[in-house]
N, C-alpha and C positions, 0 to 999 in steps of 0.2 A: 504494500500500500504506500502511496505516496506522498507528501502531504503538501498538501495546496497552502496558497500563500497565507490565507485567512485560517489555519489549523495549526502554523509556526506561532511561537511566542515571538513577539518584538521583539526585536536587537536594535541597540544604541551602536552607532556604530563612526568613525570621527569621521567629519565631512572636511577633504580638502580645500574646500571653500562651500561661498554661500552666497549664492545672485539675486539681483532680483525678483528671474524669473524662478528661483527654488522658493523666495518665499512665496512670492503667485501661486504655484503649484498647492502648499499648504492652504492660504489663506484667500486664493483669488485676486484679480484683483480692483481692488475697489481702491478708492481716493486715501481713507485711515486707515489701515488691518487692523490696526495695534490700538484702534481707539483712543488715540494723545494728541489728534491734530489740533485739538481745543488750548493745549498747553501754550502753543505757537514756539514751542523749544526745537530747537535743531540737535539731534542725536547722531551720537557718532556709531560708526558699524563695528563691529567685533569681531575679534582675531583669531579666537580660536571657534570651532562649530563643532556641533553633536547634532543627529538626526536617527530620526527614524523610518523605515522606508516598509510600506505597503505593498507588497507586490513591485512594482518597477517604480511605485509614485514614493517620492517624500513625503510623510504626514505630521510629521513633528520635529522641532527644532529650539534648542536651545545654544546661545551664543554669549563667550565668555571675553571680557577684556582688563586688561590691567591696568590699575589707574593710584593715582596717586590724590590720595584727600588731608583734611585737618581738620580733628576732633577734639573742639577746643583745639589749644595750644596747640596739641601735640599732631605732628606729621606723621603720615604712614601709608601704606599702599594697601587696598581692598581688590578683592578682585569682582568688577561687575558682572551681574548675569544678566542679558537681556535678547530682544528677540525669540523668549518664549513664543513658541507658537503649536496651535493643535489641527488639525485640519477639521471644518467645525462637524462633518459625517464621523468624524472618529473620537469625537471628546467623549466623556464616560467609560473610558477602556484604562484609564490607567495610564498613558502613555507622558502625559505631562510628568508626573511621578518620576516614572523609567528615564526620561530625558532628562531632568533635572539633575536628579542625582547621579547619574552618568556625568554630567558638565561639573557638579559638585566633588566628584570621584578627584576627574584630573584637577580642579583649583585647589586640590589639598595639596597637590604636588607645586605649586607655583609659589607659594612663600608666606604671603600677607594670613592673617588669623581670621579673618572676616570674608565672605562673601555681601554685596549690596544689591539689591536691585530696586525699580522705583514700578509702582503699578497702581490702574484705576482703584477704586476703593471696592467692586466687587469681586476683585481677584485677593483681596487680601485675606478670604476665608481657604481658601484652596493656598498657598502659599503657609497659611501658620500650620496646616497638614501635613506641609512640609516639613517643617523644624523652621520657620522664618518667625522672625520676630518685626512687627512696627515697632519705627521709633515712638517716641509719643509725641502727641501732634503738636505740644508745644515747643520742639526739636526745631529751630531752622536748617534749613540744608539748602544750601545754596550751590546751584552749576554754573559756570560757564557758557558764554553764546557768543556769537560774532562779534565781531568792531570791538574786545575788549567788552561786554555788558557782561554782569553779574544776574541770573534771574534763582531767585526762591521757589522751589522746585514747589507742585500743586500736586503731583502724584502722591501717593503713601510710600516713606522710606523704610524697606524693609532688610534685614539683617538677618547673616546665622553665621556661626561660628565655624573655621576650616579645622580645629586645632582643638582638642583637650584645653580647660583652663582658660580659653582665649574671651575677656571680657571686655564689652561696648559701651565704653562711658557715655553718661548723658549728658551730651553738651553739644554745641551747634557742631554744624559739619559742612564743609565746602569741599566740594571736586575741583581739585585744578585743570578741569577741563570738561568738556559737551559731556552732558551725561548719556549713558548705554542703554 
């Protein structure tokens, strides 16, 4: 017996890269996938990529970048995750999950104690499923945009730890750079 694509379990599996037409593929394509066009923040793309693939299609994607922030005082490097995506005929399977932690796997290997990432406020119940933590809303977090401007991020900041031990002071937080 053979086993057809849909009777395999998902594999995570690293994506030598990531286009636009890959995230089409997942998400279609329409004007926001990602639902942030409302933020008016320009986001930077991500270096490393994780996917899942359906038969010959991509269906899910998670994408990691390294970045350097200041919490409070103190300087350090997190690593972001962004470009979660699920293809919307396959959400409820689990696959965000598989994706995730997959891209969570290799940022244990990449240095910083923290993973970040920034999301609408209805995905922050699926994310603390995850092990994610929100900041609390009276946290500033400030990114980066063009021409030198500073903008106060309007997404939810969410955190979890790479590392045993590794603890998230509360105190403002700026990315030295477009947020992921």
């Amino acid at each position: 017996m053979s086993d057809s694509p849909s009777s395999v379990a998902p594999t995570v599996v690293r994506l030598p890269r990531y286009t636009k037409t890959d995230q089409e593929e997942i998400l279609g394509d329409g004007d926001d996938p990602f639902g942030v066009a409302e933020t008016g923040l320009t986001w930077l793309p991500k270096e490393e990529h994780f996917g899942i693939r359906h038969g010959n299609r991509l269906v899910a994607h998670a994408g990691l970048l390294r970045l350097s922030v200041a919490i409070g005082d103190a300087e350090t490097e997190v690593v972001g995750v962004g470009g979660v995506a699920v293809a919307p005929d396959m959400q409820g399977q689990g696959l965000a999950r598989l994706v995730v932690t997959a891209a969570l796997d290799h940022a244990r290997t990449m240095g910083p104690q923290h993973a970040l990432l920034f999301c609408r406020p209805p995905l922050v119940p699926l994310y603390q499923r995850l092990g994610w933590h929100q900041l609390d809303n009276d946290v500033d977090v400030v990114v980066e945009q063009p021409a030198n401007r500073l903008a106060t991020m309007s997404l939810r900041t969410m955190v979890t730890p790479l590392h045993d031990n590794a603890h998230w002071p509360s105190a403002p937080v700026r990315l030295f750079s477009l947020p992921m």
